[in-house]
DSSP file (Angstrom, degrees, kcal/mol; ACC not computed):
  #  RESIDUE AA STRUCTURE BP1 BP2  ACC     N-H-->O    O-->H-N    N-H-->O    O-->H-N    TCO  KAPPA ALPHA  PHI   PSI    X-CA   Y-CA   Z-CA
    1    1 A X              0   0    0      0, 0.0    64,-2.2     0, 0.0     2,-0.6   0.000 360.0 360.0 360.0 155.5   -7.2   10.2    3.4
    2    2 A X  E     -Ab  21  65A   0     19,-2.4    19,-1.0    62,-0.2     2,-0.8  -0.958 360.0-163.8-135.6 118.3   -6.9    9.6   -0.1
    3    3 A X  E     -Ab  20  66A   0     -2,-0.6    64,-2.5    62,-0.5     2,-0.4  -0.848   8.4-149.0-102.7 130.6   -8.8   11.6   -2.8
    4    4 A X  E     -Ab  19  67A   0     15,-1.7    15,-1.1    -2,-0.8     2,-0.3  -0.733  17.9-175.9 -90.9 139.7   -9.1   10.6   -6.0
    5    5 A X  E     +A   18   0A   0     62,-1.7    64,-0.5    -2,-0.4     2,-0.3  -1.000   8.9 173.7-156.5 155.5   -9.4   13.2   -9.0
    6    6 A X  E     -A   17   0A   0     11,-2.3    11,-1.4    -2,-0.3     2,-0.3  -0.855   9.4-162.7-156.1 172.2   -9.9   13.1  -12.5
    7    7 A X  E     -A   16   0A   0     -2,-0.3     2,-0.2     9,-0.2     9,-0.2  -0.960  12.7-173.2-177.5 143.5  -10.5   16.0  -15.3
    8    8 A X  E     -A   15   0A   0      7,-2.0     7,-3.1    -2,-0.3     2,-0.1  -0.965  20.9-148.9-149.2 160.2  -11.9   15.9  -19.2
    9    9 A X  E     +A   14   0A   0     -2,-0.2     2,-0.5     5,-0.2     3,-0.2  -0.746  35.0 139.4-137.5 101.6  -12.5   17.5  -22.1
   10   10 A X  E >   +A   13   0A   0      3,-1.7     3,-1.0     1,-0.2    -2,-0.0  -0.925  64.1   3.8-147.3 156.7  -15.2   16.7  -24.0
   11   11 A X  T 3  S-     0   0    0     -2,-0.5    -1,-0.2     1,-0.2     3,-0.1   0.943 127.1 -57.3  60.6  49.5  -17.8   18.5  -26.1
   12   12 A X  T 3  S+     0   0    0     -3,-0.2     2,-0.5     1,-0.2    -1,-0.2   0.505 113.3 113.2  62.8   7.3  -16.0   21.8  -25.4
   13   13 A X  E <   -A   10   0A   0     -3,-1.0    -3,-1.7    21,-0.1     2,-1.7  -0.886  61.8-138.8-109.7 140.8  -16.3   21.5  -21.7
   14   14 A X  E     -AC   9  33A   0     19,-0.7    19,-2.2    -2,-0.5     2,-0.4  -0.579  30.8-164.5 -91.2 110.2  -13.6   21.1  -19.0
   15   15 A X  E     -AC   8  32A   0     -7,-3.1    -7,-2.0    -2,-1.7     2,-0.3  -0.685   6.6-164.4 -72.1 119.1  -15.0   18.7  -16.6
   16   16 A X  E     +AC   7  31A   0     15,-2.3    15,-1.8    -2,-0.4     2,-0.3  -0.915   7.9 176.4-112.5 162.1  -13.7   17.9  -12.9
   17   17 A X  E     +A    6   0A   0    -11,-1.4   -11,-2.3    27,-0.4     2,-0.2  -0.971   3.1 171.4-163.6 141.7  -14.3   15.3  -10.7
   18   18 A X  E     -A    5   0A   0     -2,-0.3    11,-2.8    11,-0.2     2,-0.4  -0.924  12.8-161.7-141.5 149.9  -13.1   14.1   -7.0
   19   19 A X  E     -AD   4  28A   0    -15,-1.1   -15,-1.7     9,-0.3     2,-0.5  -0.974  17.2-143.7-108.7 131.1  -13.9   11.7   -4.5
   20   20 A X  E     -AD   3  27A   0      7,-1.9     6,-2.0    -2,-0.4     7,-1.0  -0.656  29.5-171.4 -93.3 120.1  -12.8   12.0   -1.0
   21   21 A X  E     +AD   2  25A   0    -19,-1.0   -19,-2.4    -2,-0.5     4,-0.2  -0.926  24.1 149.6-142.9 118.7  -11.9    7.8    0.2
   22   22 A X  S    S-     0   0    0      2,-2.6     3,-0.1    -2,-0.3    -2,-0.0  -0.755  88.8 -48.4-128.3  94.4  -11.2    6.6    3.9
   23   23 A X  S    S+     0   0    0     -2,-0.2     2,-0.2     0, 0.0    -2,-0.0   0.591 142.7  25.0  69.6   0.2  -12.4    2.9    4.3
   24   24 A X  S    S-     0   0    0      0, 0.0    -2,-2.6     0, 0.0     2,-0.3  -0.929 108.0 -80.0 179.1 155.3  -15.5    4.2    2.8
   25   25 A X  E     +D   21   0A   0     -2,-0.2    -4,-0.2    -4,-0.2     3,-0.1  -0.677  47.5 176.6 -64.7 132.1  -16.4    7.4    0.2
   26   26 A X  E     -     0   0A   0     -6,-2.0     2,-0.2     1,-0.3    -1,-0.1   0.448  58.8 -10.8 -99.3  -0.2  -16.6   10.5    2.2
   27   27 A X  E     +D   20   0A   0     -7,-1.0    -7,-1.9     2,-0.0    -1,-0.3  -0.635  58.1 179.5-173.9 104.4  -17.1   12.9    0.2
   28   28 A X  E     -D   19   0A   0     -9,-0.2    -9,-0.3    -2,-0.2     2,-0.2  -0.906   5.0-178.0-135.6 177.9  -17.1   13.2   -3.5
   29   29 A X        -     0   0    0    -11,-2.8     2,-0.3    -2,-0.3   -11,-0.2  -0.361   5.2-174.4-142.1-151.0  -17.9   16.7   -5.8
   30   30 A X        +     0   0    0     -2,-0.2     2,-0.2   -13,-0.2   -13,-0.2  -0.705  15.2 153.8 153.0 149.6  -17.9   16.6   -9.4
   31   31 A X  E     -C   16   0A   0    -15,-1.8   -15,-2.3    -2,-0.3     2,-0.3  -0.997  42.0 -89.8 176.5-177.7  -18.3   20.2  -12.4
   32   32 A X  E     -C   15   0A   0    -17,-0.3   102,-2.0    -2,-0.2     2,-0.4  -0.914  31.8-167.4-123.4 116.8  -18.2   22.2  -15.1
   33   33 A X  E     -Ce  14 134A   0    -19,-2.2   -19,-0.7    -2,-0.3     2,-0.5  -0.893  12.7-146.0 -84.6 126.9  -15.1   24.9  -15.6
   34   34 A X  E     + e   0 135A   0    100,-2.7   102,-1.8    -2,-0.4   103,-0.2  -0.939  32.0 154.3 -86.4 144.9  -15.2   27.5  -18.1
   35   35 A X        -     0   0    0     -2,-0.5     4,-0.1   100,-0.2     8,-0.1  -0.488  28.5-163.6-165.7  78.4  -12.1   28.3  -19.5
   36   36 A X        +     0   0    0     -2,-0.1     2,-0.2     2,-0.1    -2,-0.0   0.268  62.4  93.3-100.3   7.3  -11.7   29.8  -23.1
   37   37 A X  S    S-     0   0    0      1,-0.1     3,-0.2     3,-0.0    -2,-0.1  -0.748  89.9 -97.1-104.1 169.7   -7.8   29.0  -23.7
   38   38 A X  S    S+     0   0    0      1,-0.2    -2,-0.1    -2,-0.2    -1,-0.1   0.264  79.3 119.7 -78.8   1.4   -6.5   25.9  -25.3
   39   39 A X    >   -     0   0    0      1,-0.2     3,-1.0    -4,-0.1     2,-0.3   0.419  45.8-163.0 -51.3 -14.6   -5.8   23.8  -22.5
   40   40 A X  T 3   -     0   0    0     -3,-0.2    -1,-0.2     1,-0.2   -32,-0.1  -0.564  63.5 -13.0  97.7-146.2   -7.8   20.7  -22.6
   41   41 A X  T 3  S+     0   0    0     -2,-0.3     4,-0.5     2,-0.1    -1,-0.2  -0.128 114.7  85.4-105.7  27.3   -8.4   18.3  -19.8
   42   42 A X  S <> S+     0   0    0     -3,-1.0     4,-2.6     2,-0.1     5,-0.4   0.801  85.4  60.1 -74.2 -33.3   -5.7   20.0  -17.7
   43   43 A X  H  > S+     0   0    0      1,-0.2     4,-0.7     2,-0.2    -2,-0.1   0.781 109.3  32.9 -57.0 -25.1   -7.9   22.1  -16.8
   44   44 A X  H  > S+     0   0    0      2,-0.1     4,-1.5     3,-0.1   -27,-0.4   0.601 114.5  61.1 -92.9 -11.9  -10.4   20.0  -15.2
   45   45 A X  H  > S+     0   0    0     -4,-0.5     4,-1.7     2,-0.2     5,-0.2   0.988 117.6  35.9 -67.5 -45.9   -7.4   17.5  -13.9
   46   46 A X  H  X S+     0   0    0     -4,-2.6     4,-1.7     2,-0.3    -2,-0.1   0.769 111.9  52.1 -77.8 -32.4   -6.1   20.6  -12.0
   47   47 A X  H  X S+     0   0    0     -4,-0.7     4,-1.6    -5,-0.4    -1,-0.2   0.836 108.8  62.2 -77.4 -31.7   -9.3   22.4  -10.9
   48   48 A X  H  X S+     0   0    0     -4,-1.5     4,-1.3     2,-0.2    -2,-0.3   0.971 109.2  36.4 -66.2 -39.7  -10.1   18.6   -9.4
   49   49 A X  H  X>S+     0   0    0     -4,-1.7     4,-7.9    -5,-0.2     5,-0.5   0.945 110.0  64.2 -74.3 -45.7   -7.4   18.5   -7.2
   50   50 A X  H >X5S+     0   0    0     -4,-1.7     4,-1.4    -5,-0.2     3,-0.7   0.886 108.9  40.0 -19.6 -92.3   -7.9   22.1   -6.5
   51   51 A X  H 3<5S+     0   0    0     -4,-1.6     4,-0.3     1,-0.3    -2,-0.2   0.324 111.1  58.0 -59.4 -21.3  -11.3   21.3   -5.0
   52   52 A X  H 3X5S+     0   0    0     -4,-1.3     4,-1.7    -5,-0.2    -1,-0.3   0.793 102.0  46.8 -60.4 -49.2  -10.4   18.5   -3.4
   53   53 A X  H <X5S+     0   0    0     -4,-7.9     4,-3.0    -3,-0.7    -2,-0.3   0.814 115.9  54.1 -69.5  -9.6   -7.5   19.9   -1.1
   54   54 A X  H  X<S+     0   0    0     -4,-1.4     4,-0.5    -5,-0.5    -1,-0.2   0.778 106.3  54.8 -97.4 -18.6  -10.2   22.8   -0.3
   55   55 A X  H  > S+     0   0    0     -4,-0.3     4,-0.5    -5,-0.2    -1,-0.2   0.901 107.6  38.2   7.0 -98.3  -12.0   20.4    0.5
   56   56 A X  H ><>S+     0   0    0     -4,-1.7     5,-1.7     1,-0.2     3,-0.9   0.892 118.8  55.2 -66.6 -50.3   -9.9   18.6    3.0
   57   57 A X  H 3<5S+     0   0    0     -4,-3.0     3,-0.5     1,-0.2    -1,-0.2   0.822 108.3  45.4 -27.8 -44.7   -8.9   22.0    4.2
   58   58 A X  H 3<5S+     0   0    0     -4,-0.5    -1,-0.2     1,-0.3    -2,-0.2   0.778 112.7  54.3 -84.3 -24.5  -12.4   23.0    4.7
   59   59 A X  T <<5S-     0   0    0     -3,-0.9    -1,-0.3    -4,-0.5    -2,-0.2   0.495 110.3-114.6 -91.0 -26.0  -12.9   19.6    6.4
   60   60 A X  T   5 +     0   0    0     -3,-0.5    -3,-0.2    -4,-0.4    -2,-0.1   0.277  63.2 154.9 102.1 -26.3  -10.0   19.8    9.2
   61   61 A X      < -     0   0    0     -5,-1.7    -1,-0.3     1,-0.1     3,-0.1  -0.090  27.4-165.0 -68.1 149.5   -8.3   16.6    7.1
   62   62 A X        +     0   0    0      1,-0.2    41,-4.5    40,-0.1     2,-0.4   0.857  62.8  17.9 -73.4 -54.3   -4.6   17.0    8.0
   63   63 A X  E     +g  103   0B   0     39,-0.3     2,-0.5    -7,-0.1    -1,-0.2  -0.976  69.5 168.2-137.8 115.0   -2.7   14.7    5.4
   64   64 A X  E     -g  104   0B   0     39,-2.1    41,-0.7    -2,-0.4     2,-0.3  -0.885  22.4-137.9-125.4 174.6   -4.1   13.5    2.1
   65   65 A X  E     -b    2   0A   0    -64,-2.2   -62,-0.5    -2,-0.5    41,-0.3  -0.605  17.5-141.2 -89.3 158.0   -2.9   11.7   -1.4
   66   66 A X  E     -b    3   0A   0     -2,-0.3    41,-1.4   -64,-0.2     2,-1.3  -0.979  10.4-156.1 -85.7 140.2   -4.0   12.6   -4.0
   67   67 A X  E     +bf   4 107A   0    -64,-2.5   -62,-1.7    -2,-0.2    41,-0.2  -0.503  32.1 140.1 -84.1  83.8   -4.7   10.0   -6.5
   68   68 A X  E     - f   0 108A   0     -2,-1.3    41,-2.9    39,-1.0    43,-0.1  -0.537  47.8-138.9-135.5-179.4   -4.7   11.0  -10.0
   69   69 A X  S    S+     0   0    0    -64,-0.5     2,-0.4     1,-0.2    42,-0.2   0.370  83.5  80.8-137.2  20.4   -3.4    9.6  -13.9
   70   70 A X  S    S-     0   0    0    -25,-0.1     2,-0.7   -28,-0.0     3,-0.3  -0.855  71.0-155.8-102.7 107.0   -2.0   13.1  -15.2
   71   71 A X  S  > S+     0   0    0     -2,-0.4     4,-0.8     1,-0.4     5,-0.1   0.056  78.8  72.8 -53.8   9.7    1.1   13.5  -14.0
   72   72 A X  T  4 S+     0   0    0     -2,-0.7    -1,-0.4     2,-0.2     5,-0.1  -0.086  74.3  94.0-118.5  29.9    1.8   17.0  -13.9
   73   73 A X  T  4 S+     0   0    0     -3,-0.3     4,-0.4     3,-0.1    -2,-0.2   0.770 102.8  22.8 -72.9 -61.8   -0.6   17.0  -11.2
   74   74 A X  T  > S+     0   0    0     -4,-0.1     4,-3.6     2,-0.1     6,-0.3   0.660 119.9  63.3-102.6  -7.6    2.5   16.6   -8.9
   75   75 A X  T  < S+     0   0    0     -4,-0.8     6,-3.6     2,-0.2     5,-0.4   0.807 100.2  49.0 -86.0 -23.2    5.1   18.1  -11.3
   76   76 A X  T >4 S+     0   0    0      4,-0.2     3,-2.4     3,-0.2     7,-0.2   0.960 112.5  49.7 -62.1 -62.7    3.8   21.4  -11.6
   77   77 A X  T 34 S+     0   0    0     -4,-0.4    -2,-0.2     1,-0.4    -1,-0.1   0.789 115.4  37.7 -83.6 -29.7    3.5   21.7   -8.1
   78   78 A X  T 3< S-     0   0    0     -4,-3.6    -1,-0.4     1,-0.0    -2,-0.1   0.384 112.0-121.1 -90.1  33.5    7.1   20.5   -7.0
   79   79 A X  S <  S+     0   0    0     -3,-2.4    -3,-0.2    -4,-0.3    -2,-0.1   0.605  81.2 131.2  51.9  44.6    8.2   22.3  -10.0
   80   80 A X  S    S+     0   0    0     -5,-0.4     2,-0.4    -6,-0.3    -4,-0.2   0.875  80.3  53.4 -80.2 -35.8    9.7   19.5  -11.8
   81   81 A X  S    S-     0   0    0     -6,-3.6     2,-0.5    -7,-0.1    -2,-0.2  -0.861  96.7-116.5 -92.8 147.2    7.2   21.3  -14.7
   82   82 A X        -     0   0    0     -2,-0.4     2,-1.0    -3,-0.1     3,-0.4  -0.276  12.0-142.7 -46.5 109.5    7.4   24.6  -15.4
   83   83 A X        +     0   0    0     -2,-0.5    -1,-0.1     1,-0.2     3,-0.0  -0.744  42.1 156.0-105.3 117.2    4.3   26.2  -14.5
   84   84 A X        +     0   0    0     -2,-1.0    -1,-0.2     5,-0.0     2,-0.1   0.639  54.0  64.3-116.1 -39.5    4.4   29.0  -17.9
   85   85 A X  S  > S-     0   0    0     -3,-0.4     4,-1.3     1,-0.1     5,-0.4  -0.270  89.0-117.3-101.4-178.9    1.0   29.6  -18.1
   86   86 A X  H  > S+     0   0    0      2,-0.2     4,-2.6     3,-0.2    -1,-0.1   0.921 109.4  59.8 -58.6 -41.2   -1.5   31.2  -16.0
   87   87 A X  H  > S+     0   0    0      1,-0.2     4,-2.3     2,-0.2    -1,-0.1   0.911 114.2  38.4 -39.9 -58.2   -3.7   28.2  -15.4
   88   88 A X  H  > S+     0   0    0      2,-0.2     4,-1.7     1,-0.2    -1,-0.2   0.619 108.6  58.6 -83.6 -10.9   -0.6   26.3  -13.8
   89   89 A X  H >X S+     0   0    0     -4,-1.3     4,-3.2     2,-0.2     3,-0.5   0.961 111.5  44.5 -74.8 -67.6    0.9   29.2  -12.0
   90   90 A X  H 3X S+     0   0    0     -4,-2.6     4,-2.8    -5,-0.4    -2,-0.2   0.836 111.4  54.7 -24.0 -59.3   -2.8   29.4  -10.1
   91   91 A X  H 3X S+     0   0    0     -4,-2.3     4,-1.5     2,-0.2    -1,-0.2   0.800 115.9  36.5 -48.1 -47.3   -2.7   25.7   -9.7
   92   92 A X  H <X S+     0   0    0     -4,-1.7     4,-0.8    -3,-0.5    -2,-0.2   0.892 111.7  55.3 -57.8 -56.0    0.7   26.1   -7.9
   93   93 A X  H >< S+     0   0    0     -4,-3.2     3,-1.0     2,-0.2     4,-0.4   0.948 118.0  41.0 -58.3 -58.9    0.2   29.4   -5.9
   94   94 A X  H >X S+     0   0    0     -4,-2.8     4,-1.9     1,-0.3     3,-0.8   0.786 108.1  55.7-104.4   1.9   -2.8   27.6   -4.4
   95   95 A X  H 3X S+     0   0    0     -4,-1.5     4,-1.3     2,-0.2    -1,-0.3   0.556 113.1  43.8 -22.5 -44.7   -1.5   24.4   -3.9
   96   96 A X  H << S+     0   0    0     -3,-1.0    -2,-0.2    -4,-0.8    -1,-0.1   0.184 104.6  60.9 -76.7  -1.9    1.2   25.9   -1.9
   97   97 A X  H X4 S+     0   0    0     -3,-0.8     3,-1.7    -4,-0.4     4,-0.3   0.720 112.6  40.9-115.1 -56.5   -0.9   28.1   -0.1
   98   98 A X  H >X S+     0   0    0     -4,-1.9     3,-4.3    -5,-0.3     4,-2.2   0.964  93.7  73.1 -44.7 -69.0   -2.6   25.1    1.1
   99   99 A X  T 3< S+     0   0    0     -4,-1.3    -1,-0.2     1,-0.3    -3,-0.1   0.688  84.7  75.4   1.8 -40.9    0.1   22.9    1.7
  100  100 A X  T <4 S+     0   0    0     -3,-1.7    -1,-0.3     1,-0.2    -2,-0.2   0.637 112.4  21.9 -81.2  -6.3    0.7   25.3    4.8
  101  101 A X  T <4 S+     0   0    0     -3,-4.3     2,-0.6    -4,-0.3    -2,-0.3   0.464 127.6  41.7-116.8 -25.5   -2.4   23.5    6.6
  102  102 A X  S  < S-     0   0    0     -4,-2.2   -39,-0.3   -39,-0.0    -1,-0.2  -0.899  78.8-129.5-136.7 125.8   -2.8   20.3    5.1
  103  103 A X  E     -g   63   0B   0    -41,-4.5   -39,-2.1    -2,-0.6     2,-0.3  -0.610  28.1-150.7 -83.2 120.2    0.2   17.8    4.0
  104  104 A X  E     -g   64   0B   0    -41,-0.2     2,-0.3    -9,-0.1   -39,-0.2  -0.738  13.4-171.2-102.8 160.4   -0.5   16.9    0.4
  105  105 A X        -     0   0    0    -41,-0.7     2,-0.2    -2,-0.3   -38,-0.0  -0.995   8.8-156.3-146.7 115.3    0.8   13.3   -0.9
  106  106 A X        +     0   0    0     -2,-0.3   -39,-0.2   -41,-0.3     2,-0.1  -0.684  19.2 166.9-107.0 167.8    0.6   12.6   -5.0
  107  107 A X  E     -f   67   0A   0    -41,-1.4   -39,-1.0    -2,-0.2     2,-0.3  -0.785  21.0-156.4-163.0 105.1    0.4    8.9   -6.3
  108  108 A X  E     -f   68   0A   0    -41,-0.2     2,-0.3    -2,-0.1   -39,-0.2  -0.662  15.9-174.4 -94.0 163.1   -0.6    8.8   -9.8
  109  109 A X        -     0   0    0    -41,-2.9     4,-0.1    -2,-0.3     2,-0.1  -0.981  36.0 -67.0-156.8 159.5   -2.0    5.7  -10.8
  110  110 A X    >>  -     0   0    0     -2,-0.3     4,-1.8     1,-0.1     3,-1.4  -0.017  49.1-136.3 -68.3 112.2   -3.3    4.1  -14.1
  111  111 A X  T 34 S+     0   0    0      1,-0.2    -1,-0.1   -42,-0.2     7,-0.1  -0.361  88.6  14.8 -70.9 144.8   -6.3    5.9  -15.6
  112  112 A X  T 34 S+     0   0    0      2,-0.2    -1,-0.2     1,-0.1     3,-0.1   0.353 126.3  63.4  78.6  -7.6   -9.1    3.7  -16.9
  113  113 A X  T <4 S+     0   0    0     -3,-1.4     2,-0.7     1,-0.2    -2,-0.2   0.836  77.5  83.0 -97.9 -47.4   -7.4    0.9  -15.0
  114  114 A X  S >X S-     0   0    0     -4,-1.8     4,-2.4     1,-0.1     2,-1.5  -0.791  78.5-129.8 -89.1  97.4   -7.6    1.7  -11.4
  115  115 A X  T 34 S+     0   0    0     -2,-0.7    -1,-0.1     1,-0.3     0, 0.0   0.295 106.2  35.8   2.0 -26.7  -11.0    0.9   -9.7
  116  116 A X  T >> S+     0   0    0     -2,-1.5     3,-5.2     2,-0.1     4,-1.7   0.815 106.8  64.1-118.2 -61.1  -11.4    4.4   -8.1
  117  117 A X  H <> S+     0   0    0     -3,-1.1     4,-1.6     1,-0.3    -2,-0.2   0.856 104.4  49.2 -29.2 -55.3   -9.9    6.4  -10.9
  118  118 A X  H 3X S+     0   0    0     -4,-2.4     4,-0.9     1,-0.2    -1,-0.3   0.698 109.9  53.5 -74.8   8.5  -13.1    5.0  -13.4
  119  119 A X  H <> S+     0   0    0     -3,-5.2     4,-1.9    -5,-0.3    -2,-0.2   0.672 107.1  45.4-111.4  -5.6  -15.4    6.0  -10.8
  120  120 A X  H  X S+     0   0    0     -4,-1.7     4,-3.3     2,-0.2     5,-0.3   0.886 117.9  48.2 -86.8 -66.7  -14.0    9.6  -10.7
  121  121 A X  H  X S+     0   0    0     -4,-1.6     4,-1.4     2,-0.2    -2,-0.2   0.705 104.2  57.0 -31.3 -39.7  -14.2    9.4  -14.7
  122  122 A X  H >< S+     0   0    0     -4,-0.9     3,-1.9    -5,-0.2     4,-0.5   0.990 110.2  48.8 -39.4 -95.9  -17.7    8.1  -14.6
  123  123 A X  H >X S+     0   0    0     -4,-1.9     4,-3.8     1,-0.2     3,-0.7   0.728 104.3  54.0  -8.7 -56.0  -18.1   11.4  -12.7
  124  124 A X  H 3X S+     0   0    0     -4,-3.3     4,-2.8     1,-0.2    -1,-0.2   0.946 112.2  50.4 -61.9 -41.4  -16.3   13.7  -15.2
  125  125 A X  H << S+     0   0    0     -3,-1.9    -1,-0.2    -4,-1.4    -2,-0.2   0.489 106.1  52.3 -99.4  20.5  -18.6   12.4  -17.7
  126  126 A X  H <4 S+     0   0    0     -3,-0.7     3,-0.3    -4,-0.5    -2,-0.2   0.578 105.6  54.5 -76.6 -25.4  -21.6   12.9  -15.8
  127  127 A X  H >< S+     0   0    0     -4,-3.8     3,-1.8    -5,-0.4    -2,-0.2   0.888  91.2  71.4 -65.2 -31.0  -20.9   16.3  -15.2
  128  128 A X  T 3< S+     0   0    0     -4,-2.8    -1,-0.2     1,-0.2    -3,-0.1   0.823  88.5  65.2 -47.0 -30.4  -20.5   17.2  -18.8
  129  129 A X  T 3  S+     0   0    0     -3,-0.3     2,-0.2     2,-0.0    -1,-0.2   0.490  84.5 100.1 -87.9  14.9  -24.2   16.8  -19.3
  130  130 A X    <   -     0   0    0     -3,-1.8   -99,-0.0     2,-0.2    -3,-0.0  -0.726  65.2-142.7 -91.4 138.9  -25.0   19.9  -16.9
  131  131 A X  S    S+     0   0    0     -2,-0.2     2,-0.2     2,-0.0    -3,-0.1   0.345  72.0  76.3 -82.0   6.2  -25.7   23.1  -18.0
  132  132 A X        +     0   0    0      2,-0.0     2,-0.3     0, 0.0    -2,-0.2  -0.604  49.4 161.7-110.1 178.1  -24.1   25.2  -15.4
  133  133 A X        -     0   0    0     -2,-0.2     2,-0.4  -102,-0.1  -100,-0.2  -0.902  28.8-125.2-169.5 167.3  -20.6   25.9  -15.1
  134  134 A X  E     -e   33   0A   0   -102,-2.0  -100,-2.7    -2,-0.3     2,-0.3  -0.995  27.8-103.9-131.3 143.1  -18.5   28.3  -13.6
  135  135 A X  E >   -e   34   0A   0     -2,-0.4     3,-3.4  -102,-0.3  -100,-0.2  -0.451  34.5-129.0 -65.0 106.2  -15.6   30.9  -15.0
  136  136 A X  G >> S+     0   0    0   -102,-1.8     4,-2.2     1,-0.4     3,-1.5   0.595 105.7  52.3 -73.8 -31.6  -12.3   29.4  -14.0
  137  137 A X  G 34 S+     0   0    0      1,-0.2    -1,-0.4     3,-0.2     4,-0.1   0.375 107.6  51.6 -91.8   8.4  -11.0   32.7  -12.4
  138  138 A X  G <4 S+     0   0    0     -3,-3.4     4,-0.3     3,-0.1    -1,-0.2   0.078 111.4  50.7-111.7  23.2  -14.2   33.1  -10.1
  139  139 A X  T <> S+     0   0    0     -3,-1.5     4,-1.6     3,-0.1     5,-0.2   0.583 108.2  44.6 -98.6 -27.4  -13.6   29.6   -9.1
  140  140 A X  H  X S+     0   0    0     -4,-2.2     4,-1.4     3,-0.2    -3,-0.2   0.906 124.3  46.6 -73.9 -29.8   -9.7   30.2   -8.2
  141  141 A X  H >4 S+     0   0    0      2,-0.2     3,-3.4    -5,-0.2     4,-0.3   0.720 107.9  48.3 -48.6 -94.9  -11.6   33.7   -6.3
  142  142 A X  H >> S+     0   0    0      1,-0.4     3,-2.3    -4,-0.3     4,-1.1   0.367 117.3  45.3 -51.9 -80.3  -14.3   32.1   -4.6
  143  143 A X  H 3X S+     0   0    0     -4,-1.6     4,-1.9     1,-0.2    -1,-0.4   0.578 113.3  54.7 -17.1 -48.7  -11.2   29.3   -3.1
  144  144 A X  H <X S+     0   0    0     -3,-3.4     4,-4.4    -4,-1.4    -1,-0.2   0.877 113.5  36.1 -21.1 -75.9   -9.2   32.1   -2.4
  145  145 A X  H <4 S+     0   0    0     -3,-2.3     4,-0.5    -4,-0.3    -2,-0.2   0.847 113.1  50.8 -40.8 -60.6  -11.5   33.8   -0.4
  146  146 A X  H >X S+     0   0    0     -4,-1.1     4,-2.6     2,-0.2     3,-1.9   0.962 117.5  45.3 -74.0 -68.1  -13.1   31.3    1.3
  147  147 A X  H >X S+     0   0    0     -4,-1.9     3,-1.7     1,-0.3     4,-1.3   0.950 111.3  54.1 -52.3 -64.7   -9.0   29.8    2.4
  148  148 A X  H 3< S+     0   0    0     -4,-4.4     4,-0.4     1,-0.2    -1,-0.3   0.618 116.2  36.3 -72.0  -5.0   -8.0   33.1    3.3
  149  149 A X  H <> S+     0   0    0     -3,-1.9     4,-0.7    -4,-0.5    -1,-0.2   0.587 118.5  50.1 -91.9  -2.9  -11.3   33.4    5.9
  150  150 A X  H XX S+     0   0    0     -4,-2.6     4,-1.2    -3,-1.7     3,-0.5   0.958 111.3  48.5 -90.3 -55.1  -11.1   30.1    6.8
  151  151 A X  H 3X S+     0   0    0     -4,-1.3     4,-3.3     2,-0.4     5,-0.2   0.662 110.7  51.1-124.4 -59.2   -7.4   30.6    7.6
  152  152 A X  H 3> S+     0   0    0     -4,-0.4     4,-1.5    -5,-0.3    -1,-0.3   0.886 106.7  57.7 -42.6 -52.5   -8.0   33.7    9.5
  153  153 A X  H << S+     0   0    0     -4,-0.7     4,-0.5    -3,-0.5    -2,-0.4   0.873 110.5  32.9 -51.9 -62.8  -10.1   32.1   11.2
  154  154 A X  H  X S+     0   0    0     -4,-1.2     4,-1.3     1,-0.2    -2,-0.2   0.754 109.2  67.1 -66.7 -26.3   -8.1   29.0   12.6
  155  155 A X  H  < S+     0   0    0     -4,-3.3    -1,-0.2     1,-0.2     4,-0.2   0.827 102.7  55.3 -65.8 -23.1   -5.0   31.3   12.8
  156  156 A X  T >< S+     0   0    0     -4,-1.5     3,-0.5    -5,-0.2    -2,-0.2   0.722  93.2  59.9 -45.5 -41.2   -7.4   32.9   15.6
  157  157 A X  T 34 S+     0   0    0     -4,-0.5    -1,-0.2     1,-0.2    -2,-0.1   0.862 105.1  53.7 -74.7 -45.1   -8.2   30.1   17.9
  158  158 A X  T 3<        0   0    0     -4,-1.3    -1,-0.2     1,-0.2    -2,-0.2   0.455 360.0 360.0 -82.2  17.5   -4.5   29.8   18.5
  159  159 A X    <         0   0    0     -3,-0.5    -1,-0.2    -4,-0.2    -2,-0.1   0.033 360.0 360.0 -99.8 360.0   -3.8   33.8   19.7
């Protein structure tokens, strides 16, 4: 399965966006972060992938891509960047914590170019025009949570 993910910043909000693609959309999600450090749109590039593999997790899918046009998307996580701050450390830790149920697969591909990639962008900037959002460390809880009962949960069926 191949997920697509995308992340903005505009008008002071970090936007994220995914779509979930096998032969067809399956699935796509789209928000608002809050996040009061300087970071940009890495924050919504990272919280989209985020929310995609928990997603696929949540979902049973086995093996995805992801599809994305910031490249530290997959270099934080094989630690070709340094993950210095808190943001990317999160992003890594639960990237990796996932990784132990679902084999992830990056492919960055040309933003604004790539047919899938505008539709996820499209996305990012419909989501900016919502008024809710949520506090970037009760989204990395809530995911947490949610993976470590889910997790419990599957390690269960097999005892």
């Amino acid at each position: 399965m191949y997920i697509y993910t995308d992340g903005s910043f505009r008008n002071a909000k970090h936007c994220w966006a995914f779509l979930a693609y096998e032969n067809k959309i399956v699935h796509a999600d789209s928000g608002v972060v809050h996040y009061n450090k300087a970071s940009r749109n890495i924050v919504g590039e990272l919280v989209a992938v985020i929310a995609g593999a928990y997603w696929a997790f949540s979902n049973g899918v086995q093996d995805i891509t992801f599809c994305f046009d910031y490249e530290g998307v997959e270099k934080f996580y094989t630690g070709e960047y340094r993950a210095k701050t808190e943001l990317t450390q999160k992003y890594v830790s639960l990237m990796r914590y996932i990784s132990n149920f679902v084999k992830l697969n990056f492919k960055k591909v040309k933003g604004h170019f790539d047919p899938w990639n505008v539709v996820v962008d499209n996305m990012c900037r419909t989501a900016e025009k919502t008024n809710t959002s949520i506090d970037l460390n009760s989204f990395y809880r809530n995911v947490m949570e949610r993976l470590n009962a889910t997790s419990l949960e599957r390690i269960g069926t097999y005892v």
